[in-house]
C-alpha positions as CSV (number, residue, x, y, z in Angstrom):
1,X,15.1,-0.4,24.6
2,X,17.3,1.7,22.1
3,X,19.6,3.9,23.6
4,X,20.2,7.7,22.5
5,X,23.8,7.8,22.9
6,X,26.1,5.0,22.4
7,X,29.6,5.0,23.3
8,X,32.6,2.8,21.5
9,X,35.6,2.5,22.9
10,X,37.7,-0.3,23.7
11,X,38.2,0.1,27.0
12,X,35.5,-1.1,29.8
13,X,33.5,1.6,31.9
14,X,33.8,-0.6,35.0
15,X,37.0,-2.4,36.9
16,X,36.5,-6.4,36.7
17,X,37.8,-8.1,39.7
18,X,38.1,-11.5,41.5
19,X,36.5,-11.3,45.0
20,X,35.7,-14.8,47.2
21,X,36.3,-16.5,43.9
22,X,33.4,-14.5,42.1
23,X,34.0,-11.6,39.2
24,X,32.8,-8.5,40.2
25,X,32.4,-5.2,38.6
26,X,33.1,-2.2,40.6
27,X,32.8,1.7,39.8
28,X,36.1,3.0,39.1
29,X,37.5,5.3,42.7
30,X,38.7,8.1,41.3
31,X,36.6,10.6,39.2
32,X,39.3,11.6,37.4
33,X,40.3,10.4,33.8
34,X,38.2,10.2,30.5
35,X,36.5,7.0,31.4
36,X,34.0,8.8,34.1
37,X,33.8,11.8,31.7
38,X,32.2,9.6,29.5
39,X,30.0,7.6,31.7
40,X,28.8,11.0,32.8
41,X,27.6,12.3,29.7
42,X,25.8,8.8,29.7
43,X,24.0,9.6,33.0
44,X,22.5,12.7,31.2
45,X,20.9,10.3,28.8
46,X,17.3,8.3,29.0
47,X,19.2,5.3,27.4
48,X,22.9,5.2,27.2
49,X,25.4,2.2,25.9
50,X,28.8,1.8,25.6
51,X,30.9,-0.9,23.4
52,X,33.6,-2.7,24.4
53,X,35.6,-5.7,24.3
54,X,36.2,-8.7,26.6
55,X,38.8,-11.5,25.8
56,X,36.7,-15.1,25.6
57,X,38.3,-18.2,24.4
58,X,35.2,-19.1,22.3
59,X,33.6,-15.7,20.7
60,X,31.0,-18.3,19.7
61,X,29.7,-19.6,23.0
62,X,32.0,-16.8,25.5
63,X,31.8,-17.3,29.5
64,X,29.9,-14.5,30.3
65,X,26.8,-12.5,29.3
66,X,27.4,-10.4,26.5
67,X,25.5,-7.5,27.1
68,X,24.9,-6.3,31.0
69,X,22.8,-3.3,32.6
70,X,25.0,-1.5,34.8
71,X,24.4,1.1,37.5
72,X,26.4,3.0,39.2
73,X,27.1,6.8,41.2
74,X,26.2,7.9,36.8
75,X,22.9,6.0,36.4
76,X,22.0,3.1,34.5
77,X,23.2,2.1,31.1
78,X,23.8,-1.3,28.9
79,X,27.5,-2.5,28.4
80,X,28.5,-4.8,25.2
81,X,30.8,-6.6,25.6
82,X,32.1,-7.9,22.8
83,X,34.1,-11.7,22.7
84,X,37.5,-11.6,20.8
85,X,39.8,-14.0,21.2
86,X,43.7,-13.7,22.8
87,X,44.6,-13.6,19.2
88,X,42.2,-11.5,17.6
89,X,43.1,-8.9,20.4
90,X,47.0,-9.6,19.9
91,X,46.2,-8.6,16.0
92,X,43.9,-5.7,16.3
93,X,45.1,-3.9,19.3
94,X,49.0,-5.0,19.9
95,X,50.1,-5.5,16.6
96,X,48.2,-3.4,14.1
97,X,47.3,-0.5,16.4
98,X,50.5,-0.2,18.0
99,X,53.1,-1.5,15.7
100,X,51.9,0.0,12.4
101,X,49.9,3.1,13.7
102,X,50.7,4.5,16.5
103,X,54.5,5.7,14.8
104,X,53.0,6.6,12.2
105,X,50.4,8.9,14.4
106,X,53.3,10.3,16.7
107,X,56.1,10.6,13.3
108,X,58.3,8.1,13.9
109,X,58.2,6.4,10.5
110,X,61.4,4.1,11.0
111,X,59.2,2.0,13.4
112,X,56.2,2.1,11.3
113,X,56.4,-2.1,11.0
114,X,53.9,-3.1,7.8
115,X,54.5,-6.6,7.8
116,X,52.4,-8.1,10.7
117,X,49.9,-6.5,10.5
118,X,46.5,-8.6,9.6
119,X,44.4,-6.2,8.0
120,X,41.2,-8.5,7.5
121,X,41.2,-9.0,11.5
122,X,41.4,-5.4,12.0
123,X,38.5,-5.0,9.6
124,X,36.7,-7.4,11.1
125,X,36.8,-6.8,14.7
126,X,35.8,-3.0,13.6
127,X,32.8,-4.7,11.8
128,X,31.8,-6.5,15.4
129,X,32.0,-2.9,17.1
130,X,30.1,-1.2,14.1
131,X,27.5,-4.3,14.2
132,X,27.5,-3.8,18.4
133,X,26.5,0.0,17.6
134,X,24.1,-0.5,15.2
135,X,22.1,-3.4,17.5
136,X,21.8,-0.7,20.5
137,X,21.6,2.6,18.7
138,X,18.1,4.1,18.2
139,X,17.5,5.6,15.2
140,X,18.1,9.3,15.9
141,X,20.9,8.6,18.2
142,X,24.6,9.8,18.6
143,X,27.5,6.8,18.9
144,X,30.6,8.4,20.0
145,X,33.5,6.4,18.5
146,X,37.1,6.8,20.0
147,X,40.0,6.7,18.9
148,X,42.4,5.0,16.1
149,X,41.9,1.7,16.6
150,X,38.5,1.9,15.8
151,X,39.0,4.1,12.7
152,X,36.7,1.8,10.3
153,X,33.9,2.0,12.6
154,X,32.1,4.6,11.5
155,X,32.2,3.7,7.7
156,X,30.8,0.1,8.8
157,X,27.9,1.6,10.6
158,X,26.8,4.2,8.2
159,X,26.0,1.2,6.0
160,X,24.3,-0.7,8.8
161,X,22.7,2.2,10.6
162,X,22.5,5.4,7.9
163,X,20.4,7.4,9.9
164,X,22.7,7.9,13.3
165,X,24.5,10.8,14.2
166,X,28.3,9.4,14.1
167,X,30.9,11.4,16.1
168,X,34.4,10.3,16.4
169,X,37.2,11.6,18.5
170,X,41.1,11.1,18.4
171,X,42.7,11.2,21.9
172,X,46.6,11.2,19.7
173,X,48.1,13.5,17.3
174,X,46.9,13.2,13.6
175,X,49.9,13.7,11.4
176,X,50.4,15.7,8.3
177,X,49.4,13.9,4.8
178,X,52.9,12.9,4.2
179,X,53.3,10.9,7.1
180,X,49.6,9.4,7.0
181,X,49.9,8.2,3.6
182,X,52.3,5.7,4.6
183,X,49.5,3.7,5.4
184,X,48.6,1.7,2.6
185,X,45.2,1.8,3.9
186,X,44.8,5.1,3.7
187,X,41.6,5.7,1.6
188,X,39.8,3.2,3.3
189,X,40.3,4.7,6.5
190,X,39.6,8.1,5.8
191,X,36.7,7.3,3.7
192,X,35.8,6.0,6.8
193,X,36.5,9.0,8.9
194,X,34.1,11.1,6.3
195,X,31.3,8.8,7.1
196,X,31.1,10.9,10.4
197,X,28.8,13.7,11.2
198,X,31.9,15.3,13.1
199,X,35.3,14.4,13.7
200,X,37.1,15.9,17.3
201,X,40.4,16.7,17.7
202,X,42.5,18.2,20.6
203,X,43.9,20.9,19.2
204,X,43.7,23.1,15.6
205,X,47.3,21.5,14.4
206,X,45.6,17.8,14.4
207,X,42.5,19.2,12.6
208,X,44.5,20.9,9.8
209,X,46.4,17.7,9.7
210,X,43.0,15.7,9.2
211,X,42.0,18.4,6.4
212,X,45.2,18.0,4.6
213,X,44.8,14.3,4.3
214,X,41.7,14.6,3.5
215,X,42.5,16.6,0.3
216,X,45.3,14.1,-0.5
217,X,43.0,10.9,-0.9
218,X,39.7,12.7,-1.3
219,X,37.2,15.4,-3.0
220,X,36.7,16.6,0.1
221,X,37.0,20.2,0.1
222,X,37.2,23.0,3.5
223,X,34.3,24.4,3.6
224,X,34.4,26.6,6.8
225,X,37.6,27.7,8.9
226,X,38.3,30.5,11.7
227,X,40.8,32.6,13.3
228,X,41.8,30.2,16.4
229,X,40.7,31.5,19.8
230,X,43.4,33.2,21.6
231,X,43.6,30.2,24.5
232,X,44.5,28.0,21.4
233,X,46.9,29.9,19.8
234,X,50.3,29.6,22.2
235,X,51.9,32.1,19.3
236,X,55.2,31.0,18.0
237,X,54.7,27.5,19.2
238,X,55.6,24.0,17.4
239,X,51.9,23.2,17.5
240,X,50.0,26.4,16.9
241,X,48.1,26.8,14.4
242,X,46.3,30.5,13.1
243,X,43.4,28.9,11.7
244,X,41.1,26.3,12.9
245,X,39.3,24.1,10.4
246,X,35.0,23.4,11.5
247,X,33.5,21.8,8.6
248,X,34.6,20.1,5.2
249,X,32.2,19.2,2.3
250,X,32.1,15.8,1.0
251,X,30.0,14.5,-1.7
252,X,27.1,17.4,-0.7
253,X,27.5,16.6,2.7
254,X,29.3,18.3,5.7
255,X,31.5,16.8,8.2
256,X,32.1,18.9,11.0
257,X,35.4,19.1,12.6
258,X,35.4,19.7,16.4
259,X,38.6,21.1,18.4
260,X,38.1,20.5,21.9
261,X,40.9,19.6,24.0
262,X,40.3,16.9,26.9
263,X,41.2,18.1,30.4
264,X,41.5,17.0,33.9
265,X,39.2,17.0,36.6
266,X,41.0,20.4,38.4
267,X,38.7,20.6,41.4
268,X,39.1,17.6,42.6
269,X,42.4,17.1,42.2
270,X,42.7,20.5,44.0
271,X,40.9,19.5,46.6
272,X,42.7,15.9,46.7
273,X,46.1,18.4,47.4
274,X,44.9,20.1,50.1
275,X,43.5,16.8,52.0
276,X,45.4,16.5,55.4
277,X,46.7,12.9,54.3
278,X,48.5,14.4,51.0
279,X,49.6,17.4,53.3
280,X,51.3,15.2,55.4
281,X,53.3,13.3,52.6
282,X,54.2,16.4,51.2
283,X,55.8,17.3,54.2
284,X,57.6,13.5,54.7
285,X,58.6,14.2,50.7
286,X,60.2,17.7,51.2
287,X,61.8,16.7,54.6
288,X,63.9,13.6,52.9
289,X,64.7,15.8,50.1
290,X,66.7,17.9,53.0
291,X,66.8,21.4,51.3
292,X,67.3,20.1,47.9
293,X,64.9,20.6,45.0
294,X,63.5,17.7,43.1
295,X,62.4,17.2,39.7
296,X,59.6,14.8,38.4
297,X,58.4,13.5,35.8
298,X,55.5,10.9,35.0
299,X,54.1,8.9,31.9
300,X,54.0,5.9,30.4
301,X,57.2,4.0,28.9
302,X,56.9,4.3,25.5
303,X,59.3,5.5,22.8
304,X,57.1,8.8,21.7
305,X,57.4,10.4,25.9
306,X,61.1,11.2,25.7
307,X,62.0,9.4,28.9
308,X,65.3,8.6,27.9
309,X,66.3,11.5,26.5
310,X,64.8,13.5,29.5
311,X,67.5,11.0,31.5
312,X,70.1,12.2,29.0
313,X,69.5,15.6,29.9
314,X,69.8,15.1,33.6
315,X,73.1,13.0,32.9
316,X,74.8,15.9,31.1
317,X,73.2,18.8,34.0
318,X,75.2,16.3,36.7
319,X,78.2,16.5,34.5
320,X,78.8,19.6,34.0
321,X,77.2,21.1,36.9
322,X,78.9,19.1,40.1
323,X,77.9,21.9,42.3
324,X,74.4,20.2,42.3
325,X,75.5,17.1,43.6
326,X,73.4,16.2,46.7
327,X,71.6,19.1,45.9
328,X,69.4,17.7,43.1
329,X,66.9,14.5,42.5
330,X,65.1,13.2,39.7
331,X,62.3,11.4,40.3
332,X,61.0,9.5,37.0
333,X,57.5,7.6,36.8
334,X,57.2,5.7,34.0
335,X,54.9,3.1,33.7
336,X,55.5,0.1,31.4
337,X,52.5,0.2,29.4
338,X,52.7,-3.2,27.4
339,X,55.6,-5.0,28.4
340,X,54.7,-7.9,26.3
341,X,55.8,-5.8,22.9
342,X,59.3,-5.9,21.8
343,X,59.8,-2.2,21.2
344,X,58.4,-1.2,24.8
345,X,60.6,-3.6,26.6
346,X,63.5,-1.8,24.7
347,X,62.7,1.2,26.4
348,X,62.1,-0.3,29.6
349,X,65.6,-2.1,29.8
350,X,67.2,1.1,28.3
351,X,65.6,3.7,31.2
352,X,66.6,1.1,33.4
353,X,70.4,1.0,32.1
354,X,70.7,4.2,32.1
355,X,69.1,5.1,35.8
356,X,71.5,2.7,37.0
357,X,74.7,4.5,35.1
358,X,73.8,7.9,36.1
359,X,73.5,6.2,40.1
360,X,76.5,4.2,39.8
361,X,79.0,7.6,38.4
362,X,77.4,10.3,40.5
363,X,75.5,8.5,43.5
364,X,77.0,8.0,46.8
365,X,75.8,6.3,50.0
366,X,73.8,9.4,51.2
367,X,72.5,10.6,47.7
368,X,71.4,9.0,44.6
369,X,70.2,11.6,41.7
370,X,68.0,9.6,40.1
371,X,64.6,7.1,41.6
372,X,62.8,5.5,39.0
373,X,59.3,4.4,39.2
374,X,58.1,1.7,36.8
375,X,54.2,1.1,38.6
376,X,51.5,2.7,39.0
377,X,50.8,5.5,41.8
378,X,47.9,5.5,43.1
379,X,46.4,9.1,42.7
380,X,46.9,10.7,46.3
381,X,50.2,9.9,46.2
382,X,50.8,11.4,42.8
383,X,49.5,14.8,43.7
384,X,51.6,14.8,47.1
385,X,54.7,14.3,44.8
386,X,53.2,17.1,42.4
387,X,53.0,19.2,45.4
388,X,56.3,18.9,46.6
389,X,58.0,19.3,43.3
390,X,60.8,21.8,43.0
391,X,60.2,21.2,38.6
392,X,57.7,19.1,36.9
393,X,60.0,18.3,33.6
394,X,57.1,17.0,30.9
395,X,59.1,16.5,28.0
396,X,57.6,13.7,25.1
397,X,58.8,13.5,21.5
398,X,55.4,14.1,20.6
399,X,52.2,13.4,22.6
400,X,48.4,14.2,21.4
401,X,47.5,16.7,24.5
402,X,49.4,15.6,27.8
403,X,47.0,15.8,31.4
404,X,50.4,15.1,33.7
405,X,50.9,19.1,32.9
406,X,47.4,20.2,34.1
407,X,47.2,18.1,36.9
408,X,50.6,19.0,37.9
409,X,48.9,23.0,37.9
410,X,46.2,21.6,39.3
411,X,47.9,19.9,42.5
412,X,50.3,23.3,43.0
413,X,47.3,24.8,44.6
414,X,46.6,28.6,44.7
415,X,50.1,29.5,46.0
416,X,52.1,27.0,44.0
417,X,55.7,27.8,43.0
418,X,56.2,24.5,40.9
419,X,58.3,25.2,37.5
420,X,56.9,23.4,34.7
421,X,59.0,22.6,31.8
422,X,56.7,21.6,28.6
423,X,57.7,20.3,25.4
424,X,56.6,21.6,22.6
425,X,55.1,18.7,20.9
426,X,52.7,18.4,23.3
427,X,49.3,19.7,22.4
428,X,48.7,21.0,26.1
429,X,51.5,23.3,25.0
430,X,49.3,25.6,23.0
431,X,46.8,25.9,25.6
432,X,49.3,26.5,28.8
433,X,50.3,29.4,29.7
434,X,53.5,30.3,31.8
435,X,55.9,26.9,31.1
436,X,59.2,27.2,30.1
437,X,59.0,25.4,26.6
438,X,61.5,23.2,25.4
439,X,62.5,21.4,22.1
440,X,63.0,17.8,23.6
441,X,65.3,16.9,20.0
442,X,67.5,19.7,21.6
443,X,70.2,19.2,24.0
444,X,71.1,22.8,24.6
445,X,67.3,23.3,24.8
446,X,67.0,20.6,27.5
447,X,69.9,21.8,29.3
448,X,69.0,25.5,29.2
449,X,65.7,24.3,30.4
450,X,66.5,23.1,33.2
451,X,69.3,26.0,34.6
452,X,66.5,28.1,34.0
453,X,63.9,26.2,36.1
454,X,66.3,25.3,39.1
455,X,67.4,28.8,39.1
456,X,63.8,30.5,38.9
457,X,63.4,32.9,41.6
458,X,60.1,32.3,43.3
459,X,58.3,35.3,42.4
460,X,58.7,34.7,38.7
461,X,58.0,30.9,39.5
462,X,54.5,32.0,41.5
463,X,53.6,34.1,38.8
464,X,54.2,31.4,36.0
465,X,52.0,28.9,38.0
466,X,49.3,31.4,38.2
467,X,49.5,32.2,34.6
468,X,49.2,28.0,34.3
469,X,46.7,27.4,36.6
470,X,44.4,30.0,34.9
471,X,44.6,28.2,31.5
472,X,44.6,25.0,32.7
473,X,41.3,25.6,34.3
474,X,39.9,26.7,30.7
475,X,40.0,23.1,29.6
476,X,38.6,21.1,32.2
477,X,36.7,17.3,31.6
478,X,33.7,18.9,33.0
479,X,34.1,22.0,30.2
480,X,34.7,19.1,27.8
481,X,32.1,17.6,28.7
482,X,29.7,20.4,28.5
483,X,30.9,21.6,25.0
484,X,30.7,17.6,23.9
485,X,26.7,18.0,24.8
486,X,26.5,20.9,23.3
487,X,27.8,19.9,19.8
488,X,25.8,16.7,19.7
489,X,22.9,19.0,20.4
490,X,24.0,20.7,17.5
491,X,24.5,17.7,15.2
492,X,20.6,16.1,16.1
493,X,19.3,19.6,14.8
494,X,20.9,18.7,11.3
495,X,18.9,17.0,8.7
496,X,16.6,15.0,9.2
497,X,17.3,10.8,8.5
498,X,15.4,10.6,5.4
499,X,17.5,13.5,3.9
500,X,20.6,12.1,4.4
501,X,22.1,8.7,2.6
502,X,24.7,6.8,3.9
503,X,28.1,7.8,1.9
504,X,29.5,6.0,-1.1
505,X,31.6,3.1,-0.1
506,X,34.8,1.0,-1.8
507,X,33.3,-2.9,-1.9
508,X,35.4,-3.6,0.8
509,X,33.1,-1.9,3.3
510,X,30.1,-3.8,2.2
511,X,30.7,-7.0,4.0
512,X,33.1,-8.8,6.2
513,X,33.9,-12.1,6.5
């Protein structure tokens, strides 16, 4: 049976584990994050599939069944799983989606690295997930493709499948033309992108981004635009953006361009703060603080969140500001996220340096200023230290939305007093309201930053929360959701298959090896 909406991501809609020797897949815990968002919007679906990939040491003949019906708490759908080999993965994912794109995506063009990078693997294992699509896709259905390492799957399946609606959304930044282009796979990739039936973004910044690079490489031309909605348009801000692009014409076609930002799951994470269990660790947290106020901050370590620049800043505040000795304690959660890759071990080994510098000049046997965190929290946990944070100090170079700041708003609960200082280069920053925001390239702008936010009185810092909480409840993953159903609604009410024809394509889409 054909499915109406298929899903292609990379990662799996299920947790794999080893149990009495067996593999077993289990439902994720938690409801919050994309992944159940997704699987979700699958429930609501007669047929549903998703795409993904499992390493196998023989793609050929792999050691397990490569397509498997799964049912869980949001219903029954088919999972591909598609066999790539340690190396194959190593190419596509490690090397050419994170060494050559992801600086590029995030502007930092002196690590762009070109010469690894395998390009015919990358097209290839895009060809396996267009191929995957194709094979479970009904003829009228939607398949959702996500994110940048996929980029040639839609151009792949327009060929295989012409008569699917093809949505794609990017969960980073899209960069300005000038820092794209250094691709030199550019055209094919956004020939690729025009293939769609709609392309999502996060905010209107990304999407202007997208329409500039179109008109670099293409004929594609804006063909619709409006005045951006007023909880989009954080005035005066890095990111913000007067205008938001809908729709560009290609070749007598249209390509709709969707802005909806991802959220978090606020409900239950408000409820999750309010359980007697958190309660009580907020309590343990604030008591072994002993009247002093803490500041935290959680990512992933990786060059593009700031981490050691956000260290930096707490190095100088101790410096030159030794009345807060004792008084103060950073708290930093950052979770390797591929230890295996050069550049992130750098960062690692760096955060780690200097955590250990600021201890060993400021720390003394009752205090040390800085704890750093290098796994994994399990949720509850997080939201007690949310809770019981003086500051939450969210502070990347440049980040496609950032959900640490909602779900910090989120976890603050109605009365909250939590101070939360945003960067500006984060895309949440043009949809919250009430952060102090902050040029992380800065250091007066870090330091003054932080004096502000330890000095807040509560009032003001009740008031700003308020101000946050309200916005961060306008972009929720159940509103994203929603307004995701609603525009692939919107796209099956658009010509009908035998009027469209799948785009022209360079010869390099027509077949892979």
């Amino acid at each position: 049976m054909k499915s109406d909406l298929v899903i292609v991501y990379h990662r799996a809609p299920y947790e794999e584990r080893e149990e009495d020797g067996e593999v077993v897949l289990r439902e994720h815990g938690s409801p919050n994050g994309i992944v159940p968002t997704l699987k979700a919007l699958l429930g609501r679906m007669d047929r549903g599939a998703w795409i993904a990939w499992k390493e196998a040491e023989d793609p050929a003949h792999p050691a397990f069944e490569r397509v498997v019906e799964i049912s869980d708490s949001y219903g029954t759908y088919a999972v591909t799983r598609l066999p790539l080999t340690a190396e194959q993965v190593r190419s596509f994912y490690h090397v050419t989606s994170k060494e050559a794109f992801w600086p590029i995506l995030h502007g930092f063009k002196e690590r762009y690295n070109y010469d690894p990078v395998d390009w015919p693997t990358f097209r290839s294992v895009n060809w396996a997930f267009a191929e995957a699509a194709a094979e479970e896709a009904s003829d009228d259905a939607v398949v959702w493709v996500h994110d940048y390492n996929l980029w040639l799957v839609p151009g792949y399946l327009r060929q295989l499948k012409p008569s699917v609606k093809i949505a794609f959304f990017h969960h980073t930044p899209f960069p300005a033309a000038d820092m794209f282009n250094v691709l030199p796979w550019r055209k094919e990739i956004v020939d690729s992108l025009l293939a769609c039936d709609s392309i999502g973004f996060h905010i209107p910044r990304y999407a202007q981004n997208f329409v500039s690079t179109a008109h670099s490489l293409t004929r594609a031309r804006l063909a619709e635009d409006m005045e951006t909605s007023p909880c989009m348009a954080r005035e005066g801000t890095a990111l913000s953006e007067v205008f938001t692009p809908l729709a560009l014409s290609v070749d007598g076609r249209t390509v709709h361009l969707d802005t909806n930002p991802v959220g978090v799951n606020f409900d239950y994470i408000e409820e999750l703060a309010a359980a007697p269990a958190v309660t009580e660790k907020v309590e343990a947290i604030r008591a072994g603080l002993d009247g002093g106020q803490l500041i935290l901050s959680v990512s992933r370590t990786d060059y593009t969140k700031g981490n050691i620049q956000q260290l930096e800043a707490i190095q100088r505040l101790l410096q030159r500001r030794p009345e807060l000795h004792g008084k103060v304690r950073f708290m930093l959660v950052s979770v390797g996220a591929n230890r295996a890759m050069s550049a992130y071990e750098d960062i690692q080994q760096r955060i780690e340096e200097l955590t250990g510098h600021i201890n060993g000049a400021f720390g003394s046997f009752e205090w040390q200023p800085v704890s750093l965190i290098s796994t994994a929290i399990p949720l509850p946990e997080l939201v007690a230290y949310y809770r019981a944070a003086d500051v939450a100090a969210i502070t990347p170079l440049a980040d496609g939305l950032n959900l640490v700041a909602s779900e910090f708003c989120a976890a603050q609960g109605a009365d909250g007093k939590g101070v939360l200082i945003l960067s500006e280069f984060a895309g949440a920053a043009v949809l919250l309201e009430g952060a102090i925001p902050v040029n992380p390239f800065s250091h007066a702008h870090m330091d003054k930053a932080l004096d502000q936010a330890l000095a807040m009185p509560e009032e003001e810092a009740r008031g700003r929360m308020g101000l946050l909480r309200s916005s961060a409840r306008r972009f929720t993953l159940e509103s994203w959701a929603e307004a995701t159903r609603r525009h692939f609604a919107m796209l099956r009410e658009g010509p009908a298959p035998q009027e469209r024809t799948a785009p022209a394509a360079p010869f390099h889409l027509k077949a892979v090896p």
